[in-house]
C-alpha positions as CSV (number, residue, x, y, z in Angstrom):
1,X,-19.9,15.0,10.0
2,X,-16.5,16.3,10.1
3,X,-15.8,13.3,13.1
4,X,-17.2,10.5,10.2
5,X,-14.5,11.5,7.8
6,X,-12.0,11.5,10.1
7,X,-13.1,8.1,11.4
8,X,-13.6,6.8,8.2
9,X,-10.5,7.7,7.0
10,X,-8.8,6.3,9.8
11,X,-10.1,3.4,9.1
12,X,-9.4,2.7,5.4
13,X,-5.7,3.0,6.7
14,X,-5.9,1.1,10.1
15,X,-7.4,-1.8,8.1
16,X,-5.4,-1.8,5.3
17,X,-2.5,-1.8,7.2
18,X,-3.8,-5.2,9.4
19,X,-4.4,-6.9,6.3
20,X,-0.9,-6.2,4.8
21,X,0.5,-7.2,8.3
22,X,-1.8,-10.6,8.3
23,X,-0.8,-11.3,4.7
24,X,3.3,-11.0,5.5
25,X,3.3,-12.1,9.0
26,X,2.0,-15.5,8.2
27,X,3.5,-16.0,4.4
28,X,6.5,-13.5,4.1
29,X,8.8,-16.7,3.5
30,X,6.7,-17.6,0.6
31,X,6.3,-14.0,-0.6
32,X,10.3,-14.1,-1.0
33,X,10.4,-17.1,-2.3
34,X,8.1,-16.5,-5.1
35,X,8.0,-13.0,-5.7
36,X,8.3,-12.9,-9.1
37,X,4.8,-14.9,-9.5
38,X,3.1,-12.4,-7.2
39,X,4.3,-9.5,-9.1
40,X,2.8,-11.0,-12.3
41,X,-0.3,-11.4,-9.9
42,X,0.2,-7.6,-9.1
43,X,0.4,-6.7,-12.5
44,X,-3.2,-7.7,-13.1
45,X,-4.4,-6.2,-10.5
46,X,-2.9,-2.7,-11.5
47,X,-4.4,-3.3,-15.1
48,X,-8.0,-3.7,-13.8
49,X,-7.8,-0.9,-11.1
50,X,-6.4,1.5,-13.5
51,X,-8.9,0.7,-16.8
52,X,-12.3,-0.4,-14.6
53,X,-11.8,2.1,-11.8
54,X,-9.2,4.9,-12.5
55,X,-9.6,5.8,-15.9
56,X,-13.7,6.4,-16.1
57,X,-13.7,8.4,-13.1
58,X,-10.5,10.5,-14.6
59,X,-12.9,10.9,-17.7
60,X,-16.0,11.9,-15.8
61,X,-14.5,14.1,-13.2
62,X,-12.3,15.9,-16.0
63,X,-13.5,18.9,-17.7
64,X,-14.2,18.5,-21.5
65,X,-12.4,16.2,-22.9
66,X,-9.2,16.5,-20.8
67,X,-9.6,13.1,-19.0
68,X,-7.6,10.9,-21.5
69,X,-5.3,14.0,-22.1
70,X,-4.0,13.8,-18.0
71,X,-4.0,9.7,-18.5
72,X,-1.3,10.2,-21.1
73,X,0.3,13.1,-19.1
74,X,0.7,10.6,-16.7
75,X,2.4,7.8,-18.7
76,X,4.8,9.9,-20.0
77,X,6.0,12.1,-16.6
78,X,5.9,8.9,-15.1
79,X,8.5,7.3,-18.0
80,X,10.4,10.3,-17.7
81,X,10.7,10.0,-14.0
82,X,11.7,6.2,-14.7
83,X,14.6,7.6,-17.1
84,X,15.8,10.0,-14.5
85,X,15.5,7.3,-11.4
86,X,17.1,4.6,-13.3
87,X,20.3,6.9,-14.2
88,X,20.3,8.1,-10.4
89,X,20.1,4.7,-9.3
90,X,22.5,3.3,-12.4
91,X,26.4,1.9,-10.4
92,X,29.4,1.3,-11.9
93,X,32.1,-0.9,-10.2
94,X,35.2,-1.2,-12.2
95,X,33.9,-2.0,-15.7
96,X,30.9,-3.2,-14.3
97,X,27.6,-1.4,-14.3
98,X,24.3,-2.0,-12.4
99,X,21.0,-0.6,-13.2
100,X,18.3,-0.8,-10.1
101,X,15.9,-1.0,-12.3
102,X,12.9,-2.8,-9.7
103,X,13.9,0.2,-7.1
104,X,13.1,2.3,-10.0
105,X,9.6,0.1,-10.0
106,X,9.1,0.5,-6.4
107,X,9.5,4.3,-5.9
108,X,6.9,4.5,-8.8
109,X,4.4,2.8,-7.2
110,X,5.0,5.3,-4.3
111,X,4.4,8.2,-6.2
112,X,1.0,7.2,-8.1
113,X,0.0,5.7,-5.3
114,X,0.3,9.4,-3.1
115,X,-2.6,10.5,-6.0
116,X,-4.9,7.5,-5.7
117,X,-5.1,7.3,-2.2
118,X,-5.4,11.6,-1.7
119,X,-8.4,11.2,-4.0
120,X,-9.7,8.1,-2.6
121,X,-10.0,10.5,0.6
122,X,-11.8,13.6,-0.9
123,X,-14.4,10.8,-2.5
124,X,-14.8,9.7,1.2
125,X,-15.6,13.1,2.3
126,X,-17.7,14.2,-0.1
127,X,-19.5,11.2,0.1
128,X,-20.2,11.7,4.2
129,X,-21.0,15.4,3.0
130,X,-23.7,14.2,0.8
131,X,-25.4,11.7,2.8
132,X,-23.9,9.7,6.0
133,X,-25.5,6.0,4.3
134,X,-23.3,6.7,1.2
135,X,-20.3,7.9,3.4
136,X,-20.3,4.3,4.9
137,X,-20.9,2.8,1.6
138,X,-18.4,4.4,-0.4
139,X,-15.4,4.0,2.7
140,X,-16.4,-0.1,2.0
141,X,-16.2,0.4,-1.3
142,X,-12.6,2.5,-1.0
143,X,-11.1,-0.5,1.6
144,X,-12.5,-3.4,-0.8
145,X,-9.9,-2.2,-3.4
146,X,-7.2,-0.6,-1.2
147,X,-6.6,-3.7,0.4
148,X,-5.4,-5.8,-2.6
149,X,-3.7,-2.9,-4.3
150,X,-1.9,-2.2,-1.2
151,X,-0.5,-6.0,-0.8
152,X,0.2,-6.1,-4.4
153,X,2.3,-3.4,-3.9
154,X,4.0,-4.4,-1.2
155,X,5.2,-7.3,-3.7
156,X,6.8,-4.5,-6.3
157,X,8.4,-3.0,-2.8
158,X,9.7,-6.3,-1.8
159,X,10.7,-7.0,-5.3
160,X,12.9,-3.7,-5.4
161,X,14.7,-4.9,-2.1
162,X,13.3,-3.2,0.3
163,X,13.0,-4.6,4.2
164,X,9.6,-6.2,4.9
165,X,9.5,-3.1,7.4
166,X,10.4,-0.3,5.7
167,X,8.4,-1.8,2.3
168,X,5.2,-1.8,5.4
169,X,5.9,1.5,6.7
170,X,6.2,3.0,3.4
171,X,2.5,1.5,2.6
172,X,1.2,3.1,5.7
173,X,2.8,6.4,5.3
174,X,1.6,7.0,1.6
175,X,-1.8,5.5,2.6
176,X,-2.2,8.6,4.8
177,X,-2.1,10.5,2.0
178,X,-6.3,9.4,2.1
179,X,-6.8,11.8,5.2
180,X,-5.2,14.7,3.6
181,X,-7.5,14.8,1.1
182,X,-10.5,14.0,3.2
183,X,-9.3,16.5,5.0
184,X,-8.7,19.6,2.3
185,X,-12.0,18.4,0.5
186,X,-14.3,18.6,3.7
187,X,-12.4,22.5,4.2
188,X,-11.5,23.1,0.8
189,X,-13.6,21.1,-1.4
190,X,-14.9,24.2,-4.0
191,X,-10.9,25.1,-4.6
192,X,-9.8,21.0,-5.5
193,X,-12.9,19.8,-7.2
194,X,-11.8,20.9,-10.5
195,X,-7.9,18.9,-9.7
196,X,-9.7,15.2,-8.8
197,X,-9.9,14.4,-12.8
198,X,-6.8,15.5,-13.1
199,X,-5.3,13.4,-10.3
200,X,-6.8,10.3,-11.4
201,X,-5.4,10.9,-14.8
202,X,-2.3,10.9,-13.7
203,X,-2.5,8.1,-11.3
204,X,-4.2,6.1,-14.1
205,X,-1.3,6.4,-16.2
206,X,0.8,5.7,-13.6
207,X,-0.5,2.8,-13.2
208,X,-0.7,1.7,-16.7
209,X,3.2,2.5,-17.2
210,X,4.0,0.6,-14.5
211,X,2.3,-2.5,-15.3
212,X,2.7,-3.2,-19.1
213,X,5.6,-0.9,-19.5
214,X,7.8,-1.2,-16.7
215,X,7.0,-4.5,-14.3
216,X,5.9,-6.8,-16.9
217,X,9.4,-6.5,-19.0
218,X,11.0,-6.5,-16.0
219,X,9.8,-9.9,-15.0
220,X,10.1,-10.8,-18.5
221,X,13.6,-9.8,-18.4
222,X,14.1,-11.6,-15.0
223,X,12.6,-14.6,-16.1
224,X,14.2,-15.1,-19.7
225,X,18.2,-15.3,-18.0
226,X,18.9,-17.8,-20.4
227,X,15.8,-18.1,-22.3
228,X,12.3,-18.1,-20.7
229,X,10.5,-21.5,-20.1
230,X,7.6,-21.5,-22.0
231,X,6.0,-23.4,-18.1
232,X,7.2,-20.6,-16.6
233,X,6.1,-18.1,-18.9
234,X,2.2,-19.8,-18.8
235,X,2.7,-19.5,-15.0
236,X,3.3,-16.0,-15.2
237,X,0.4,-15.3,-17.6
238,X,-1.9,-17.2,-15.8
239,X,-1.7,-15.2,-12.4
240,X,-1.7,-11.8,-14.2
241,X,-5.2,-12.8,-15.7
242,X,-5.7,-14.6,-12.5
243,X,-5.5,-11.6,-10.6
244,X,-7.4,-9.1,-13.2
245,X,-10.3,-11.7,-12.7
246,X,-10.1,-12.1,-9.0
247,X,-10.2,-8.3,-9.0
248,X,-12.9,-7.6,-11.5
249,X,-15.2,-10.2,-9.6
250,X,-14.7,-9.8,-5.7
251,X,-13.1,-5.7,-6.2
């Protein structure tokens, strides 16, 4: 048993680290050139993982009626941390300031991502616990949406101007964050049951902030320079939904 988890855990981040690498090795040129579009793809994508995915499971796994309560906790540490990181990352040059507000973005994504992915791991193990068939099943399931919520946000990292590899080795290294908590759940699993509601609260409103609060403005923002083509702003609309559909129907 305690070798499946490992395995299987192993495995949700060998995989999802050879998809990211396919995905940049053969289009990183295009990924540059257009990364504003894949954000907005991104964007959807967060949307439907945090609302179809994150959000009931916070509810159900939360005692009472806490769920929602740790969804909003989450929105509003995470625009506090925003506040914080956007005045440590704020430059001034003379009488000219600079705001990095997409590395702001990026180092977001990092931290809501360390919760997801450390409770995508203790479902893993508990699964395997309960019955090896639904071990297998439910690691599927876990790599079916990892994978695109791992490229997508490798977009916000490349967005907030990070290397191709340190944006990869940043994606592997909070991915591992799945074997620590199939590891504490399979040794530990009566003293953090009661924190994986909790977690996904949080990492829900992560999420959420992120994507209608803190990306979408941002490529707004980015976008509008002068004034926003209303092409360019269909464009942009059309891959968010595109990838919100995309996710609800093959995630």
């Amino acid at each position: 048993m305690f070798s499946s988890i490992i395995i299987a855990s192993l495995s949700i981040m060998a995989i999802s680290l050879i998809g990211l690498l396919f995905i940049v090795n053969r289009f990183f040129k295009q990924i540059q050139k257009n990364i504003n579009y894949l954000v907005s793809l991104s964007v959807g994508i967060f949307l439907v993982v945090a609302i179809t995915d994150l959000i009931p499971k916070a509810i159900s796994l939360s005692r009472g009626n806490s769920g929602p309560i740790f969804i909003l906790v989450g929105f509003f540490a995470f625009f506090l941390l925003a506040g914080v990181l956007s005045e440590y990352h704020h430059h001034c040059e003379g009488n000219v300031c600079r705001n990095d507000h997409a590395q702001t973005s990026g180092l977001m994504v990092l931290f809501g991502d360390l919760g997801h992915n450390f409770v995508d791991g203790i479902i893993v193990a508990v699964a395997f616990t309960a019955n090896p068939t639904l071990g297998i099943i439910t690691t599927i399931g876990v790599l079916l949406h990892e994978l695109p919520q791992e490229i997508s946000e490798f977009f916000v990292l490349i967005k907030a101007g990070y290397s191709k590899t340190k944006a990869i080795f940043l994606n592997f290294l909070v991915s591992g964050t799945v074997l620590i908590g199939a590891l504490l759940a399979y040794f530990f699993l009566s003293k953090i049951e009661g924190a994986v509601g909790p977690i996904l609260g949080v990492a829900a409103g992560n999420l959420l902030y992120i994507s209608a609060a803190d990306l979408l403005p941002d490529i707004m923002h980015t976008e509008l320079g002068e004034s926003l083509k209303r092409k360019k702003f269909l464009l942009q609309y059309g891959l968010m939904l595109g990838g919100a559909i995309l996710t609800i129907l093959f995630f």
